[in-house]
C-alpha positions as CSV (number, residue, x, y, z in Angstrom):
1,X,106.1,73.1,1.1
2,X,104.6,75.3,3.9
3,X,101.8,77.2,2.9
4,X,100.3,80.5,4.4
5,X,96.8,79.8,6.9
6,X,94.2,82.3,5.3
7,X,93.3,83.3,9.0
8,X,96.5,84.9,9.3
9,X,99.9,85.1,7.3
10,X,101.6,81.9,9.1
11,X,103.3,79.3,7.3
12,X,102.8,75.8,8.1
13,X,102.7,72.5,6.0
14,X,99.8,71.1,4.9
15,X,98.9,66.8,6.0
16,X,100.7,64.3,3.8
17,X,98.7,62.7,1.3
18,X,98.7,59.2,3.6
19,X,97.7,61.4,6.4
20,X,94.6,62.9,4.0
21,X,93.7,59.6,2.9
22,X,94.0,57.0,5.8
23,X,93.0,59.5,9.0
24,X,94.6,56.9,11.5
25,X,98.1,57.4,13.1
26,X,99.3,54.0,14.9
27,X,101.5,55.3,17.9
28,X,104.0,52.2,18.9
29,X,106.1,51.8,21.8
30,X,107.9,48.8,22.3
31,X,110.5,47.5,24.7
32,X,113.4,48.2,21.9
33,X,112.8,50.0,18.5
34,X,114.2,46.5,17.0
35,X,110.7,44.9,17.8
36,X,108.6,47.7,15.4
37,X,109.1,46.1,11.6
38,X,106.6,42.9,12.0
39,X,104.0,45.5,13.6
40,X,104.7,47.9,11.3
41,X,103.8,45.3,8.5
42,X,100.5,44.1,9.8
43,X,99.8,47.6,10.4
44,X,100.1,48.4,6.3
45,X,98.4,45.3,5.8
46,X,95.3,46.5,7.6
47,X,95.4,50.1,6.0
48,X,97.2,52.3,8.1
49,X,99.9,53.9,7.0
50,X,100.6,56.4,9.3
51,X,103.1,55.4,12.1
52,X,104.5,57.2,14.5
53,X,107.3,55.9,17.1
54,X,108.4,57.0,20.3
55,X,111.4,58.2,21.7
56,X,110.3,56.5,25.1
57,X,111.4,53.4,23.2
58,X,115.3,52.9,23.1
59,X,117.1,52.4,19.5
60,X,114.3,54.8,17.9
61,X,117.3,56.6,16.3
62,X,119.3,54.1,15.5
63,X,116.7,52.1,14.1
64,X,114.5,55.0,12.4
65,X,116.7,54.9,9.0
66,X,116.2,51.2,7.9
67,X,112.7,51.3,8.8
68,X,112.3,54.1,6.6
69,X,114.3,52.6,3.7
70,X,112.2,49.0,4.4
71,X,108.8,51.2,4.5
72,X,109.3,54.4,3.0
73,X,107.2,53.6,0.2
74,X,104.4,52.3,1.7
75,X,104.4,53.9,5.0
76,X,104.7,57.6,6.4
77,X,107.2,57.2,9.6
78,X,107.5,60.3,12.4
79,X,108.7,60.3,15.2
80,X,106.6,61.1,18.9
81,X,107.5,61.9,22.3
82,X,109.4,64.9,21.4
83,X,110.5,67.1,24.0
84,X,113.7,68.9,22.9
85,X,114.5,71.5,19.8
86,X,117.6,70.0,19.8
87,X,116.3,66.5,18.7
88,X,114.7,67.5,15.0
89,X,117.3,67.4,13.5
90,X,118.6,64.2,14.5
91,X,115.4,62.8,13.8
92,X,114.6,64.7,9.9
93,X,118.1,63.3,9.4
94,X,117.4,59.7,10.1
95,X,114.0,60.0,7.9
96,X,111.3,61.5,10.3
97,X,108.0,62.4,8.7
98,X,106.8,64.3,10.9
99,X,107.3,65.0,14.3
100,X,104.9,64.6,17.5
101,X,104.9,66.4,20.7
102,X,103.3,65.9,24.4
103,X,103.2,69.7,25.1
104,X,102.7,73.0,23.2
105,X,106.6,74.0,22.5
106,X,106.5,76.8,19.6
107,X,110.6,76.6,19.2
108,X,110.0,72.6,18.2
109,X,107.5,73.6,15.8
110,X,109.4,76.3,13.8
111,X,112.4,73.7,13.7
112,X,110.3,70.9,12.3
113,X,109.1,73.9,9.9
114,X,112.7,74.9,8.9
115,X,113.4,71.2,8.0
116,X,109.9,70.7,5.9
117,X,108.2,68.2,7.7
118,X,104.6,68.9,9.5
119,X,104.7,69.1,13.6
120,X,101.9,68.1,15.6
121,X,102.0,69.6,19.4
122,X,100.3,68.0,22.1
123,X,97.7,70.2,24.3
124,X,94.5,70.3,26.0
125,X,93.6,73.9,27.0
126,X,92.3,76.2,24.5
127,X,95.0,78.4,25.1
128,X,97.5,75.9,24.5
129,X,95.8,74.7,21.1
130,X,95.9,78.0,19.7
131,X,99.5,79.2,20.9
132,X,100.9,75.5,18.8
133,X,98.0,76.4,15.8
134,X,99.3,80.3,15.4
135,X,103.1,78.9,15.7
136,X,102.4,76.7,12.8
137,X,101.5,73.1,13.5
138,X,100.3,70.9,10.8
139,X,97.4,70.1,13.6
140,X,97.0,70.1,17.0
141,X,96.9,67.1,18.9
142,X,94.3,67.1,21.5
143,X,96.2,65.2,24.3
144,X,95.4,63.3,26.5
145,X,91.9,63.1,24.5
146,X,90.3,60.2,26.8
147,X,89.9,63.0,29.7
148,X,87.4,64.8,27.7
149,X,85.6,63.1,24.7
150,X,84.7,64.3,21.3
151,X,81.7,66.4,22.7
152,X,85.0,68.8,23.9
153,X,86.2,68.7,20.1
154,X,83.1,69.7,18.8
155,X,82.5,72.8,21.2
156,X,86.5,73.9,20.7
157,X,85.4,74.1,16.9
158,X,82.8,77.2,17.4
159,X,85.4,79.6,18.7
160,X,88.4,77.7,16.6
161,X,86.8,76.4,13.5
162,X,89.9,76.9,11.1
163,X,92.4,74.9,13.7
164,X,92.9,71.3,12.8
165,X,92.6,68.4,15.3
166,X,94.3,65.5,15.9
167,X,92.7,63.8,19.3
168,X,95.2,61.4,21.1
169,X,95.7,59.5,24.1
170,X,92.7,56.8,25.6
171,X,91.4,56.5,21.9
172,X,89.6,53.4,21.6
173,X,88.8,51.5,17.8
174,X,85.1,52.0,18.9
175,X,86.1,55.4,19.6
176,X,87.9,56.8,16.7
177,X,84.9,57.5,14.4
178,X,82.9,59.8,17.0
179,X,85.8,62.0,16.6
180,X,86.2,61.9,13.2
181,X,82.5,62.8,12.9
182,X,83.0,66.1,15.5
183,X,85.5,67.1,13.4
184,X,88.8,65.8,13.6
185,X,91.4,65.9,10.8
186,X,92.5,62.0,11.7
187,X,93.2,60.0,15.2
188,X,96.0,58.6,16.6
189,X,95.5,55.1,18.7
190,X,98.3,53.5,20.6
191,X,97.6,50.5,22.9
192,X,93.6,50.0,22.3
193,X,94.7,49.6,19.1
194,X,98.3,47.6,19.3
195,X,97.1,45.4,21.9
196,X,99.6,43.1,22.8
197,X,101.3,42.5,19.0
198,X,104.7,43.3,20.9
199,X,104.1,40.8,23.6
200,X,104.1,38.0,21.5
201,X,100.0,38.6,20.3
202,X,98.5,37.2,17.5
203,X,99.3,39.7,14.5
204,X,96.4,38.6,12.6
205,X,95.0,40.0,15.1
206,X,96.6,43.2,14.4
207,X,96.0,43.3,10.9
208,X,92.3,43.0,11.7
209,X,91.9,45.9,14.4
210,X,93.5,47.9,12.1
211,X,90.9,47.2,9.2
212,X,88.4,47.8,11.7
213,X,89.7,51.3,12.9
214,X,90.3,52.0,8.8
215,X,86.5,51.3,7.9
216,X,85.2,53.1,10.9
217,X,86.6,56.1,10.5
218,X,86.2,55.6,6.9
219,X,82.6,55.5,7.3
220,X,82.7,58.5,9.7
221,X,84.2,60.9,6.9
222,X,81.9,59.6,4.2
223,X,79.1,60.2,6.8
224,X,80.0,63.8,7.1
């Protein structure tokens, strides 16, 4: 259920649970969305939980529904890359978690409010971090994050220190815990951390990055 920010009386929803407890959000793209299950799966098995596809990969919406029935239970899905108003609803229909946006788009945000799941608008400016915080996102993601490093997170906190951060983009596994450590809510890791698990790469291999990323920025947030 939304619940009110203290800094002002705006309704938003509060991070799932996996999101509280795992920090990491895999981003996938693939050359069809019939390729994500056997990533998906080394994914859980190295602790992340948190998987967001993209609409940039075709059969997303088509495919969304089984992978939510096959990993609903262990797995949050949403869905990134979200441009359009018009596409929440499709996608809370077929079993999006949450939704994920490139740009600051407040309408996208109230309809992923509407429908109960948390929204997550991309931006870099601190104009355009604030305009997607006081319309209601879950967290903002800082995007593209590898243009400016964690040092920028850290100095956006003094005049924003109530906004939650998600940093995205360029994040390497090395990477992840220097943000978690100037103060982001969790980080979201797309081809550093995927690698080349949908071009035939070793999935073990998977499976282990993802342990690594998990420990890191577990050791971050026990740090703090």
């Amino acid at each position: 259920m939304p619940q009110a920010s203290p800094a002002a009386d705006i309704a938003r929803h509060v991070p799932s649970a996996v999101l509280l407890e795992t920090r990491v959000i895999a981003v996938l793209r693939a050359a069809h969305a019939r390729d994500y299950a056997p990533v998906i799966e080394a994914l859980l098995a190295g602790g992340v939980r948190s998987i967001e596809l993209t609409l940039s990969t075709p059969g997303v919406l088509e495919q969304l529904p089984q992978l939510t029935r096959r990993f609903g239970d262990a797995a949050e899905v949403g869905v990134g890359t979200v441009t359009d108003v018009g596409q929440v609803d499709r996608l809370v229909d077929a079993g999006a978690s949450y939704i994920v946006t490139p740009h600051t788009d407040p309408a996208i945000i109230q309809a992923g409010i509407s429908r109960g799941v948390p929204v997550y608008p991309g931006g870099l400016t601190p104009t355009e971090l604030l305009a997607g915080w006081r319309a209601g996102a879950t967290a903002v993601k800082v995007f593209p994050a590898s243009t400016v490093g964690p040092g920028y997170l850290a100095q956006l906190r003094g005049p924003f220190p109530d906004m939650a951060y998600i940093p995205s983009g360029g994040i390497g596994i090395d990477d992840a815990a220097a943000w978690i450590r100037a103060g982001a809510l969790a980080v979201s890791l797309g081809g550093p951390l995927i690698g080349d698990a949908f071009k035939g790469g070793d999935l073990q291999d998977l499976r282990r990055r993802a342990a690594t990323v998990r420990t890191n920025v577990d050791e971050a947030r026990n740090s703090l």
